[in-house]
C-alpha positions in Angstrom: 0.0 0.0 0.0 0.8 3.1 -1.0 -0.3 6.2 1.5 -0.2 9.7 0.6 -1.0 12.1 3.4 -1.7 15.4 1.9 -2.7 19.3 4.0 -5.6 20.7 2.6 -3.7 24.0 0.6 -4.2 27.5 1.6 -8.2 28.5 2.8 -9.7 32.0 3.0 -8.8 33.1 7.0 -11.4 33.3 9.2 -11.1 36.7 10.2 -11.7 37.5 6.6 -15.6 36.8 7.5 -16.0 34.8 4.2 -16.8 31.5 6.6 -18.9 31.5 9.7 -17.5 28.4 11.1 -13.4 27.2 10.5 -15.0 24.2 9.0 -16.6 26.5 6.0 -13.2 28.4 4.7 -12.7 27.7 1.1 -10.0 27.5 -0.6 -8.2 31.2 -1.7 -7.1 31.2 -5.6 -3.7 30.3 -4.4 -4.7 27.4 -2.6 -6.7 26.4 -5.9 -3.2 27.0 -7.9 -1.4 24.9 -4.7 -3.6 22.2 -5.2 -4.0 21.8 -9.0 0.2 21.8 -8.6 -0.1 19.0 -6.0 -1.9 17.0 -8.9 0.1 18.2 -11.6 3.2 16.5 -9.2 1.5 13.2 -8.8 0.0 12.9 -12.5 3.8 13.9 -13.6 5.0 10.4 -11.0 2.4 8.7 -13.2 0.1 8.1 -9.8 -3.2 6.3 -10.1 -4.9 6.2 -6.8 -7.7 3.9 -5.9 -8.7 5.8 -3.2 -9.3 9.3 -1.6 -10.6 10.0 2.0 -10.5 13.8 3.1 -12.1 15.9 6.1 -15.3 17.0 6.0 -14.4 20.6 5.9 -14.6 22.9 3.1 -11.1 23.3 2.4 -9.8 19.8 2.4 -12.5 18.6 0.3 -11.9 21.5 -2.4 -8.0 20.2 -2.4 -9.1 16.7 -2.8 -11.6 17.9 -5.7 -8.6 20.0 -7.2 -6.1 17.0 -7.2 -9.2 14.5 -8.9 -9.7 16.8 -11.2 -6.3 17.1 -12.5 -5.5 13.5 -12.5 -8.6 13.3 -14.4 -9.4 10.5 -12.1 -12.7 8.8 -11.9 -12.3 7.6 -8.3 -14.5 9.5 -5.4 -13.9 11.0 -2.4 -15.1 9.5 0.9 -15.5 11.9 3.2 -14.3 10.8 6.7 -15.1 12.7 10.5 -11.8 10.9 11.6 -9.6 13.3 9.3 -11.2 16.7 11.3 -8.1 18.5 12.6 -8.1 17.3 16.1 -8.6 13.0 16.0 -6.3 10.7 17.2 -3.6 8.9 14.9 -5.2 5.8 16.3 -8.9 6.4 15.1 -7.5 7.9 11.7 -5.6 5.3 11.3 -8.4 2.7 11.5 -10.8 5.3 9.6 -8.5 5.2 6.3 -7.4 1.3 6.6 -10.7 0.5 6.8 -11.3 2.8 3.3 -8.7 0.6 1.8 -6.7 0.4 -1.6 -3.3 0.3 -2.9 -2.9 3.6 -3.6 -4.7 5.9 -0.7 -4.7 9.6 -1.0 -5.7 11.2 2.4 -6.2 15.0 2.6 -6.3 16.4 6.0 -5.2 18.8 8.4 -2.5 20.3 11.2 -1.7 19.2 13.8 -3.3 15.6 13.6 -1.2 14.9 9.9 2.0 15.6 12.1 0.9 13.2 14.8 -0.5 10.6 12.6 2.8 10.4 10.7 4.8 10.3 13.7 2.6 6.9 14.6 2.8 5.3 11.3 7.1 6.4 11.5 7.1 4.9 15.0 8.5 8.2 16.2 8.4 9.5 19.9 8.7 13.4 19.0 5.4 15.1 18.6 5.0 16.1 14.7 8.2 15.1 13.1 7.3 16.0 9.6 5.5 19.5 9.1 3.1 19.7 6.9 2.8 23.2 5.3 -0.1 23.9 3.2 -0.5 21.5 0.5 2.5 19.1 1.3 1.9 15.5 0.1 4.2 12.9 1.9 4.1 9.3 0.7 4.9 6.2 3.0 4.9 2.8 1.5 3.1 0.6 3.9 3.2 -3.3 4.6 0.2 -4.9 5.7 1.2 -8.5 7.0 -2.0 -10.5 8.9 -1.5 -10.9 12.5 1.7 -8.1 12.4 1.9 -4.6 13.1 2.0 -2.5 9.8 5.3 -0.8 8.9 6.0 2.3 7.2 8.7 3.8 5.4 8.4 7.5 4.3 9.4 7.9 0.5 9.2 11.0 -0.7 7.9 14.6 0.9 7.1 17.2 -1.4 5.8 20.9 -1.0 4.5 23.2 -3.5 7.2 25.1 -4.1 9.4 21.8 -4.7 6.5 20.9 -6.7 7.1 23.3 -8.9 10.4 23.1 -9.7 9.9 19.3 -10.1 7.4 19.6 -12.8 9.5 22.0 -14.3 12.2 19.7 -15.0 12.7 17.3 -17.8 11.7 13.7 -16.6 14.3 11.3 -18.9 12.6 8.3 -20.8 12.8 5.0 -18.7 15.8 2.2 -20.3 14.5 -0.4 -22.1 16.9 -2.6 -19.4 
């Protein structure tokens, strides 16, 4: 299993009085661009995901949308209370093995993305990756019956980086 863990990208502040409630901010036209970027990223890794779980609120399911909608991908997003910003790693967890696939996108929030990674890293310091707006981080995962899963982080990427990686040249693959 693949798992991408993705922060929603950049929402409208609340003191802006566009939302009533945190859980209503949209997305600004720069997190639109950050997300669309995000997907330009995976679609340029060639990424086919079989699944996509986000938070209910407005600004993670807009990413999510974004991302679909650049990857031209048919798959839907399940929309899952456990990925709110405050949950623990444990429920999360549970909530997105449950949703299952081989490739799982997962677009969330701060601060529970920083301790949910720190779980699935096995790491004792509170948030070991930060996750600015619109980061994807992708952790292979082995799922073994009757054994603790184990991950391995593979690859972290913000939008900036993002950029400059779509940028570049990717060389044809070797016939070897």
């Amino acid at each position: 299993m693949t798992l991408y863990l993705m922060r929603h990208a950049e929402a409208d502040p609340l003191e802006a009085g566009l939302a009533v409630r945190d859980a209503d901010r949209r997305l600004t036209e720069k997190g639109l661009r950050q997300a669309r970027r995000m997907g330009r990223l995976l679609a340029r890794m060639e990424v086919k995901l079989d699944q996509v779980c986000a938070s209910p609120f407005a600004r993670a399911q807009e990413t999510a949308e974004e991302v679909l909608d650049v990857l031209d991908s048919p798959v839907k997003i399940r929309t899952l209370d456990e990925l709110k910003p405050v949950v623990s790693s444990d429920d999360m967890w549970e909530a997105i093995r449950e949703a299952a696939g081989e490739k799982v996108l997962v677009v969330g929030h701060m601060p529970s993305l920083g301790n949910l990674a720190a779980a699935l890293l096995d790491c004792h310091a509170e948030q070991p990756l930060w996750f600015h707006k619109s980061t994807i981080a992708a952790f292979h995962c082995e799922l073994s019956e009757g054994r603790k899963p184990r991950f391995q982080l593979e690859w972290m990427a913000a939008p900036g980086m993002a950029r400059r990686l779509i940028a570049r040249e990717i060389p044809e693959k070797s016939a070897d």
